[in-house]
ZALO-933310 format. One record per residue (C-alpha): residue in one letter; residue number from 1; x, y, z. Coordinates in pm, 1 decimal. Layout:
ATOM  residuo  num        c1        c2        c3
ATOM        A  NUM         X         Y         Z
...
This chain:
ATOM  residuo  num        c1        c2        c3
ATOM        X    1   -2539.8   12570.5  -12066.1
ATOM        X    2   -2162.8   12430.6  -12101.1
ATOM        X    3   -2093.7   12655.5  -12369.5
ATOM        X    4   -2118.6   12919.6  -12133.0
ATOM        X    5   -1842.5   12760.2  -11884.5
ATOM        X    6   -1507.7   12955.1  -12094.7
ATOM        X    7   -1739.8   13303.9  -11940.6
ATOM        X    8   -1794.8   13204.3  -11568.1
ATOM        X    9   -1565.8   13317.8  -11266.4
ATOM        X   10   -1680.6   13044.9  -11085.9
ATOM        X   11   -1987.1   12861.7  -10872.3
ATOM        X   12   -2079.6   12908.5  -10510.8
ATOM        X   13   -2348.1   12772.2  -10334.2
ATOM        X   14   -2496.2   12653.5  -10693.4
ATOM        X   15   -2460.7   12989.7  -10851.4
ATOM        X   16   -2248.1   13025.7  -11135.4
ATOM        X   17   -2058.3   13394.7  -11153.9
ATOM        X   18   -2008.4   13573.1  -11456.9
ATOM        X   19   -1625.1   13659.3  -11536.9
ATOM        X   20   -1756.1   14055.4  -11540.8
ATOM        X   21   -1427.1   14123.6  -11694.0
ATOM        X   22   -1521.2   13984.2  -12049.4
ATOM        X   23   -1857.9   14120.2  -11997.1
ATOM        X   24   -1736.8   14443.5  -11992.2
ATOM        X   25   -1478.0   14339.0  -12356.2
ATOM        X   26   -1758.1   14176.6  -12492.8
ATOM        X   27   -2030.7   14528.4  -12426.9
ATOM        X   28   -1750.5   14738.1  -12578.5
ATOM        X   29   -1757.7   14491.9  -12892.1
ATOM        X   30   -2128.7   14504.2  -12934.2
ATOM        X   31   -2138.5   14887.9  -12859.6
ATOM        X   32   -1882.7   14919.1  -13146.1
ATOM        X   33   -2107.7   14724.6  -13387.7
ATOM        X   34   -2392.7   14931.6  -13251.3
ATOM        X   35   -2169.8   15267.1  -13327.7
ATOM        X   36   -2098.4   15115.5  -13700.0
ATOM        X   37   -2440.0   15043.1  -13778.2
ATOM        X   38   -2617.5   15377.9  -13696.8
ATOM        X   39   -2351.6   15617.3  -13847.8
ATOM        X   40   -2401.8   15395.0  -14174.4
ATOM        X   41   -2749.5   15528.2  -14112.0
ATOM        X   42   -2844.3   15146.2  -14016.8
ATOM        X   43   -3141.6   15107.3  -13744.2
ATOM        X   44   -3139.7   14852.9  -13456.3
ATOM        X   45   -3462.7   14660.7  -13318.6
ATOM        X   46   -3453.1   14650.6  -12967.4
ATOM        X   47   -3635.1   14283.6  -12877.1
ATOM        X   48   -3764.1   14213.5  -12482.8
ATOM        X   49   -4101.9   14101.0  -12406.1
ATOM        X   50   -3961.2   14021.3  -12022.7
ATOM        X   51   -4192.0   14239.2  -11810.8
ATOM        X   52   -3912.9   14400.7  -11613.5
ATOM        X   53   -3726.5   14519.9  -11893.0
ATOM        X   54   -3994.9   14603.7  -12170.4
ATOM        X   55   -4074.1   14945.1  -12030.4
ATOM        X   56   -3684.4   15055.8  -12034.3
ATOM        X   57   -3632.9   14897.7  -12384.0
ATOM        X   58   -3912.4   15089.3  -12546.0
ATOM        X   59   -3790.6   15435.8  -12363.0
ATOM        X   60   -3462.3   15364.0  -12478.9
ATOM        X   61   -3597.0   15277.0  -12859.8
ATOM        X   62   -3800.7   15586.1  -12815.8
ATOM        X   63   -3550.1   15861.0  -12703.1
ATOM        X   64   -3286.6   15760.7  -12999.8
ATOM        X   65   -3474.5   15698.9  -13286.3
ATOM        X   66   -3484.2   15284.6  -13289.4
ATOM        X   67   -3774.3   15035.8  -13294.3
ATOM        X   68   -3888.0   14773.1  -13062.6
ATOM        X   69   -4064.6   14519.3  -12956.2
ATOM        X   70   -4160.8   14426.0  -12582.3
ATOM        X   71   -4502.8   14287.5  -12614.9
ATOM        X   72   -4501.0   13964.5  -12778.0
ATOM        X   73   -4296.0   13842.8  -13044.7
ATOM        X   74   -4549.9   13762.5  -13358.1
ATOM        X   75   -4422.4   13427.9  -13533.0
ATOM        X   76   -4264.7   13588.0  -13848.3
ATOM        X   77   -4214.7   13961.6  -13797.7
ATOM        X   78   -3893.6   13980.8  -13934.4
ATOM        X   79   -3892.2   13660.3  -14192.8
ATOM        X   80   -4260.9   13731.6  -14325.1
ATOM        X   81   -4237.6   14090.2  -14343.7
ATOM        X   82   -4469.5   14163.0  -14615.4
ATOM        X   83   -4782.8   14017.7  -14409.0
ATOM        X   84   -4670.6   14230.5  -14076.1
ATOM        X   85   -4638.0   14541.4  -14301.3
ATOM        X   86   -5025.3   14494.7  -14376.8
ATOM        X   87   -5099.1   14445.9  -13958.0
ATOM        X   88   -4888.5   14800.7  -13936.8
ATOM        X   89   -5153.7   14940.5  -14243.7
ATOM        X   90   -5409.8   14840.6  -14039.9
ATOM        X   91   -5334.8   14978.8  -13748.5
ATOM        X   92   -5199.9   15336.4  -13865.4
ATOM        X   93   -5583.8   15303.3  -14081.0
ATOM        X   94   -5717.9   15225.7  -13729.5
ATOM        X   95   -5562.0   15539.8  -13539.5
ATOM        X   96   -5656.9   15746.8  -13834.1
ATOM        X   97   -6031.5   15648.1  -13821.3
ATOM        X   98   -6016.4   15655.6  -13444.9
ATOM        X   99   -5915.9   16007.5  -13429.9
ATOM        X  100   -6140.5   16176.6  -13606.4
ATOM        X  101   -6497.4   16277.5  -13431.8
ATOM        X  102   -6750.5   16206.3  -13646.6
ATOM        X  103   -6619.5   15887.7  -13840.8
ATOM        X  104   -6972.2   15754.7  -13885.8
ATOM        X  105   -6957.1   15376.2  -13692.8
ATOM        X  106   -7185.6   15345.7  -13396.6
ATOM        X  107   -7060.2   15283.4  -13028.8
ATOM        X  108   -7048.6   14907.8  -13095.4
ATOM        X  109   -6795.5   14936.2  -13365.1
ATOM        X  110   -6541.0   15228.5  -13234.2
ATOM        X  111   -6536.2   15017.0  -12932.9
ATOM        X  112   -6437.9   14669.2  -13172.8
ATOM        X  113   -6185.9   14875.0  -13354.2
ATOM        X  114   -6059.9   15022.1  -13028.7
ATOM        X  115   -6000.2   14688.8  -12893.3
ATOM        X  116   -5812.4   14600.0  -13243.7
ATOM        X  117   -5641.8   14916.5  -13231.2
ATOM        X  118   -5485.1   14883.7  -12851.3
ATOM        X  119   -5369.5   14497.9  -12952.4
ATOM        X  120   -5246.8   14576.1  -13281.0
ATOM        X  121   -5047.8   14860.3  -13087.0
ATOM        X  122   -4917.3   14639.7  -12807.4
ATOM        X  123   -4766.0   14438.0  -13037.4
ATOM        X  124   -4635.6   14628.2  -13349.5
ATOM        X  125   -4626.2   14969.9  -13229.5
ATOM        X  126   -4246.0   14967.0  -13178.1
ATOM        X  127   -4217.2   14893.6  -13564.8
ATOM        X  128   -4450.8   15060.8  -13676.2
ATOM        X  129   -4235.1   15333.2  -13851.8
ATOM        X  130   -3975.1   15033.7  -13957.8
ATOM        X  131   -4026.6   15054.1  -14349.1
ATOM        X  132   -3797.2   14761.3  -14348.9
ATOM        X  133   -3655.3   14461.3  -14152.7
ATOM        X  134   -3396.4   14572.9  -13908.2
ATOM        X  135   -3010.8   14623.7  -13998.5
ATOM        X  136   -2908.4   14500.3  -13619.4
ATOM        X  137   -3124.9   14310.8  -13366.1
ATOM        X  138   -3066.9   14327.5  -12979.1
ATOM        X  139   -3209.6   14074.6  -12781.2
ATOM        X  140   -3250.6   14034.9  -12425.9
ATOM        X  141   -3273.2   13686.6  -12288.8
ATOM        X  142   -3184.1   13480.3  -12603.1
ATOM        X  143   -3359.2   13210.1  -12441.3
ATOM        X  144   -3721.9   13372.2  -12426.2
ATOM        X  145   -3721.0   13546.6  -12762.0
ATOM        X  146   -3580.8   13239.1  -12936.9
ATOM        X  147   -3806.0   13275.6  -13235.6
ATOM        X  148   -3636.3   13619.2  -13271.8
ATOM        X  149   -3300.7   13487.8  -13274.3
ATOM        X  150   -3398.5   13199.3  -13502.7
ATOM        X  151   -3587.8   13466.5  -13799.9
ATOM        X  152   -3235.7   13701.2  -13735.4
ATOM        X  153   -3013.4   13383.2  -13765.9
ATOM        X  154   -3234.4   13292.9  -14105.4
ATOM        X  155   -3207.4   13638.4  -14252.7
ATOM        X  156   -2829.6   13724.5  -14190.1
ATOM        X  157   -2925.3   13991.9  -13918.6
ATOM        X  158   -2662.1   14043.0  -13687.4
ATOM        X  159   -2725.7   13974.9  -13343.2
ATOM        X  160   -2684.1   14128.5  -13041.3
ATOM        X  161   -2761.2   13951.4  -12697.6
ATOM        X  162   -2746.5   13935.3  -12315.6
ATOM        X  163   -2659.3   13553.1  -12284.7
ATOM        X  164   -2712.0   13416.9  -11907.6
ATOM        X  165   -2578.3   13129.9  -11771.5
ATOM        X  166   -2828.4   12891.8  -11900.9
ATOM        X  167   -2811.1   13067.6  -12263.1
ATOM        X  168   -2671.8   12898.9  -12607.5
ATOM        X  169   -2403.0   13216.7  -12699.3
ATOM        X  170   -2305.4   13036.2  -13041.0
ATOM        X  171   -2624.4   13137.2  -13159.7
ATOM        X  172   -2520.5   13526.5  -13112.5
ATOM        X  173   -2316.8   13695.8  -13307.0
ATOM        X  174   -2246.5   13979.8  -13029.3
ATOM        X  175   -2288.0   13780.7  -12669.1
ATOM        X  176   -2279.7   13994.9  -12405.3
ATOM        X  177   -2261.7   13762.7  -12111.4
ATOM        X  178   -2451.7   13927.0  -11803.8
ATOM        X  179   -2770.9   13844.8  -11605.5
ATOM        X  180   -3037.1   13853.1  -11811.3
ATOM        X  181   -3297.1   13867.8  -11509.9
ATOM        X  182   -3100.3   14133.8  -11297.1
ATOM        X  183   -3310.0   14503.8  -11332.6
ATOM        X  184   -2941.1   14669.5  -11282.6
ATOM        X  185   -2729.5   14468.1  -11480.7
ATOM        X  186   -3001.5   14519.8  -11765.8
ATOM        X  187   -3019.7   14889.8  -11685.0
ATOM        X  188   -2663.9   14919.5  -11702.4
ATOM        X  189   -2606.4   14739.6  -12030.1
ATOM        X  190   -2945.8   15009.9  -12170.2
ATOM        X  191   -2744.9   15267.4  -12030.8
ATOM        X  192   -2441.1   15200.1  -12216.0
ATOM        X  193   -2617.9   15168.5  -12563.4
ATOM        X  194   -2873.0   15479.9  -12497.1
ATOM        X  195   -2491.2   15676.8  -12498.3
ATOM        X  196   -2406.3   15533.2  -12787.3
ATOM        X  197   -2731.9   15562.5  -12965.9
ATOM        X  198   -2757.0   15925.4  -12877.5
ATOM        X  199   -2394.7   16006.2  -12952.7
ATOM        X  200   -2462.3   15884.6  -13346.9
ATOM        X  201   -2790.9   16103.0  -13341.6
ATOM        X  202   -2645.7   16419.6  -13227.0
ATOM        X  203   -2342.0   16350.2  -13471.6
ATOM        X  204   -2649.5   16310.1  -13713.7
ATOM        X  205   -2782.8   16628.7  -13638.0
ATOM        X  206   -2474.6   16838.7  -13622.0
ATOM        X  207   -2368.3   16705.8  -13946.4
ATOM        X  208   -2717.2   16811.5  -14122.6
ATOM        X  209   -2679.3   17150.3  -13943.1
ATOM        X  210   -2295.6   17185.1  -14112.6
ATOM        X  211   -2425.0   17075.7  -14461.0
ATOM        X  212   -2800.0   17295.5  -14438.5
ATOM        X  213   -2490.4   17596.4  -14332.3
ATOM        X  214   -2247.9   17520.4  -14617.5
């Protein structure tokens, strides 16, 4: 994408190089913004449905309190929130039937609902605790989860993203300009939030422990 050119080193043998320099300015930005949101007791949605990331972004969401999603992006999860709340009813109805032994529906049934259940889960079991739409959304490959960044742009959610070489960065609020399809350079960028992230929740903690000792 030209708008991309003012981050790129420079090009050999057809491959454009990331000026890792501003990556690293541009992480420290978005980390601040990050830092800001959860001590205002904010939450961030973590957004990749890319294969080779989606099991690190839902351990990261997972291990500091966040949300996620990795499966598939549902066409108006964040700007027709009211009708994804009711898919979330349904499936916390779902594990609630689902666990209890005798719940009365024969074998036909428990395995229709289980079927329900394990799609419904794939896809909004990151949120699924979110009682409202996000306060800051990270997105991973701006390109792939453009319906994200398009219901974030509508809404006024700030946005956080890994924007490639082939990636529109006007769109995000907070580039971060990185590979999007490198495992490390993904892992790294995780990495740098999960220290973040956890920071704010054990400043959380410690701060409930002072007040519950005053």
């Amino acid at each position: 994408n030209p708008k991309m050119k003012q981050y790129i080193f420079g090009e050999k043998n057809s491959i454009h190089i990331i000026d890792l320099t501003q990556t690293v300015d541009f992480l420290k930005n978005a980390l601040v913004e990050v830092h800001k949101t959860i001590s205002g007791g904010g939450k961030l949605l973590i957004v990749s449905t890319k294969k080779q990331a989606s099991e690190q972004v839902s351990e990261l969401a997972k291990e500091t309190g966040q949300f996620f999603v990795n499966y598939r992006w549902l066409g108006g999860m964040l700007t027709n929130w009211n009708t994804i709340q009711n898919s979330i009813k349904r499936l916390k109805k779902l594990n609630d039937q689902l666990s209890k032994e005798n719940i009365g529906f024969t074998k036909k049934e428990i395995l229709k609902f289980g079927k329900e259940k394990e799609k419904l889960q794939r896809s909004l079991g990151g949120i699924s605790e979110m009682k409202k739409t996000p306060d800051l959304i990270f997105i991973i490959d701006t390109n792939i989860e453009s319906l994200a960044v398009a219901e974030a742009k509508k809404l006024g959610i700030p946005i956080i993203g890994i924007v490639d070489t082939n990636c529109d960065p006007d769109l995000i609020d907070y580039p971060i300009p990185a590979n999007d399809d490198g495992v490390k350079s993904v892992q790294f960028i995780l990495d740098s939030f999960k220290k973040v992230l956890s920071s704010d929740t054990n400043e959380d903690t410690s701060d409930d422990g002072e007040k519950n000792n005053e």
